[in-house]
N, C-alpha and C positions, 0 to 999 in steps of 0.2 A: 332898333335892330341890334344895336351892341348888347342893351342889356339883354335881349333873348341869349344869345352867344355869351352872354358871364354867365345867366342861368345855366346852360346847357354843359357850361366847361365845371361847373359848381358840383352839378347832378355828377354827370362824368369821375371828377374828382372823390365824391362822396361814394360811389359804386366802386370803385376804384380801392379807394381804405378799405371800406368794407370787408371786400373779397380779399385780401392781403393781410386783415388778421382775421378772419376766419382759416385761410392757407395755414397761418402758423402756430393759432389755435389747433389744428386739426392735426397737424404735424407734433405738436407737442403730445397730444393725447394717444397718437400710434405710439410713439419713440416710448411712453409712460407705460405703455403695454405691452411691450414687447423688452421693457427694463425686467417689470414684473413677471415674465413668463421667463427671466433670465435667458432670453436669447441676445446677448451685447454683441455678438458679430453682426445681427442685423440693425444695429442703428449706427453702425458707423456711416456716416452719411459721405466722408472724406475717408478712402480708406488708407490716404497715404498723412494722416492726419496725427502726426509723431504724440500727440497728450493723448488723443484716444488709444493708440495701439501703448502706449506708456500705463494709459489704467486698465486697459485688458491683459498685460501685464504681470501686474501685480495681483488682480482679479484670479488669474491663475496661480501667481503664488500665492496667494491665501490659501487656494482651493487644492495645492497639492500638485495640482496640473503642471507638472517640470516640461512633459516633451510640448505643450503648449506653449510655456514661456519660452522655449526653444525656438518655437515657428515663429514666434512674434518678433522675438529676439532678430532673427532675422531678417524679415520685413523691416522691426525698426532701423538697425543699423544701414538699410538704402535710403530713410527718408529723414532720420534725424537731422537736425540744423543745430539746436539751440538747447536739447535734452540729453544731448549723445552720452556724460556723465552719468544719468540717471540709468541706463544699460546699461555701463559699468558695473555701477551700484549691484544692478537687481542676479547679475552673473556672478560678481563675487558672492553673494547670500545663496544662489544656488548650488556653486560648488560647497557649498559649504553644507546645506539640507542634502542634496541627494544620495541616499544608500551607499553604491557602489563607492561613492568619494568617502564615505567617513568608516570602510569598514579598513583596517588594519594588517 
């Protein structure tokens, strides 16, 4: 009888993994597709997740997108802990790009 019961806890265990990197296989391959159709607001999985709203970001200042880094800006500075520097950073370089600020 035990051993039925290790079998049974075996099988269990092994359907068990299984199912749990398939989950994160499957998860990675949406997240990969929806990188590539560049929609990054839908893969924030944490949206209070201070590195990702830190590379959406900067994702916008590449892309020009100032009143973007604005909204972000603001979301990060409620949930920063440990990057709050790097908002800093990314506000002084945009006073510094936007129009109105560099005309004389």
């Amino acid at each position: 009888m035990s051993k039925f019961f290790k079998l049974i806890g075996l099988i269990l265990l092994t359907v068990s993994f299984n199912s749990t990197s398939f989950s994160k296989e499957n998860f990675f391959n949406e997240a990969l597709e929806l990188f590539k159709k560049e929609k990054y607001e839908e893969l924030l999985i944490e949206p209070d997740n201070e590195e990702a709203l830190l590379m959406l970001m900067k994702i916008a200042l590449e892309k020009s997108n100032y009143e973007k880094v604005k909204d972000l800006s603001e979301k990060f500075v409620k949930v920063c802990k440990n990057l709050c520097d790097e908002n800093k950073d990314i506000q002084e370089s945009l006073k510094n790009i936007e129009p109105e600020n560099n005309e004389s």
